[in-house]
KOLPA-33609 format. One record per residue (C-alpha): residue in three letters; y, z, x; residue number from 0. Coordinates in steps of 0.001 Angstrom, whole numbers, plus 500000, padded with zeros to 6 digits. Layout:
# residues N
+------+--------+--------+--------+-----+
! type !  north !     up !   east ! seq !
+------+--------+--------+--------+-----+
!  Ala !      Y !      Z !      X ! NUM !
...
+------+--------+--------+--------+-----+
***
This chain:
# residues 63
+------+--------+--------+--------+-----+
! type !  north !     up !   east ! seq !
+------+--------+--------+--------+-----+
!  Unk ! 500000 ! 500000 ! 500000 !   0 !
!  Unk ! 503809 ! 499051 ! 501228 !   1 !
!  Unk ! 505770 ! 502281 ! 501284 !   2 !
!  Unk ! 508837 ! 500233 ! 503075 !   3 !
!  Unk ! 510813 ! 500405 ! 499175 !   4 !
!  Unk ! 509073 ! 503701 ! 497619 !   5 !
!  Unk ! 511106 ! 506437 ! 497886 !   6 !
!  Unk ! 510270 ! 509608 ! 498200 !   7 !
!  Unk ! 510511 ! 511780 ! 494755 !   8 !
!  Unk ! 511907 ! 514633 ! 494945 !   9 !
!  Unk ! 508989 ! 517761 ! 495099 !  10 !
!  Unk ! 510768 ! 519271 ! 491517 !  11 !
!  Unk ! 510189 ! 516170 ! 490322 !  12 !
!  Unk ! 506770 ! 515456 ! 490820 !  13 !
!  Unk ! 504611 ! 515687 ! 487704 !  14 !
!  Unk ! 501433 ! 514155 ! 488956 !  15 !
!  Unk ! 499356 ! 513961 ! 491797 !  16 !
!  Unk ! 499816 ! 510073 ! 492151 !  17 !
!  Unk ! 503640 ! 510926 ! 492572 !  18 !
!  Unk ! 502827 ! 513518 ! 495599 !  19 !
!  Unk ! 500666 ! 511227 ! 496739 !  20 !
!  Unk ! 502411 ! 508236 ! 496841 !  21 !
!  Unk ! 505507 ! 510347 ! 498360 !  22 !
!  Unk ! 502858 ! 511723 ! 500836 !  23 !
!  Unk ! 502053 ! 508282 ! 502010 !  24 !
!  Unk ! 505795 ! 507123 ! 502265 !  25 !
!  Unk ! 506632 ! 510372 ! 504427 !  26 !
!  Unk ! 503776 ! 509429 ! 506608 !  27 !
!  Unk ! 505028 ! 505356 ! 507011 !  28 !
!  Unk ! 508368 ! 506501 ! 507520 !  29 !
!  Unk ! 507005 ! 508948 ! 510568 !  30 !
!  Unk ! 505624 ! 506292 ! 512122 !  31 !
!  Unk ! 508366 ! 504193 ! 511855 !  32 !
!  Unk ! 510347 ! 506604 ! 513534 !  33 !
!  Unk ! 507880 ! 507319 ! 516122 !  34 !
!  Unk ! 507893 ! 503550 ! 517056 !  35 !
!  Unk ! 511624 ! 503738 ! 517037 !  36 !
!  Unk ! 511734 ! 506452 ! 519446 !  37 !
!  Unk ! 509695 ! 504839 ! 521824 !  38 !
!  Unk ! 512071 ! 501939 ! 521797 !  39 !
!  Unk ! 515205 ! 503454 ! 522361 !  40 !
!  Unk ! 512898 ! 505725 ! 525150 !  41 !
!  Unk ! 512239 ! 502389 ! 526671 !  42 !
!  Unk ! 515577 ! 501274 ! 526405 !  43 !
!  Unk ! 517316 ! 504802 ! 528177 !  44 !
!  Unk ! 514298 ! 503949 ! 530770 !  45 !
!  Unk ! 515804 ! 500882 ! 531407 !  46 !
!  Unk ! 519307 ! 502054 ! 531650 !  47 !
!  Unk ! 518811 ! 504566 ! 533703 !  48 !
!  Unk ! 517448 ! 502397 ! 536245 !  49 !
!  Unk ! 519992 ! 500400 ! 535923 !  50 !
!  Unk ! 522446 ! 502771 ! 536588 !  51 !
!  Unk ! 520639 ! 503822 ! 539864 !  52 !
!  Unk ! 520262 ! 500752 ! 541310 !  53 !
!  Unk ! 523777 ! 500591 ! 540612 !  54 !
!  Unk ! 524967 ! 503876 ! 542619 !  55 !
!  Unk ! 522714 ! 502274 ! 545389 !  56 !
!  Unk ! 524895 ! 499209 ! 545057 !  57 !
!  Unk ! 527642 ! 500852 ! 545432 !  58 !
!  Unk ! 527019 ! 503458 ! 548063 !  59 !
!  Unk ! 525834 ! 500449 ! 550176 !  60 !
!  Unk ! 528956 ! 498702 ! 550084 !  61 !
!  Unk ! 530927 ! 501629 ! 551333 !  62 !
+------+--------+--------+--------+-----+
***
């Protein structure tokens, strides 16, 4: 099941267990989504930050 346009209803709201569910199984797409996220702006700092040391290298060699 797509869970990329279910929202999540609110717990007070829930009246059956197909609603938890189904708000159970969006919570847990959206975690990974985030978790995939995280390792892309992870890679990304990564990246930047090596970046920025090869650029203090740069720089301290042309002094």
């Amino acid at each position: 099941m797509s869970n990329r346009n279910t929202m999540i209803r609110p717990l007070d709201y829930c009246e059956t267990t197909t609603q938890i569910a189904t708000s159970l199984e969006t919570i847990d797409a959206r975690i990974e989504e985030l978790i995939t996220l995280r390792e892309v702006y992870r890679n990304k700092q990564r990246a930047l930050a090596e970046q920025e040391t090869i650029n203090v290298l740069e720089h301290n060699n042309e002094q």
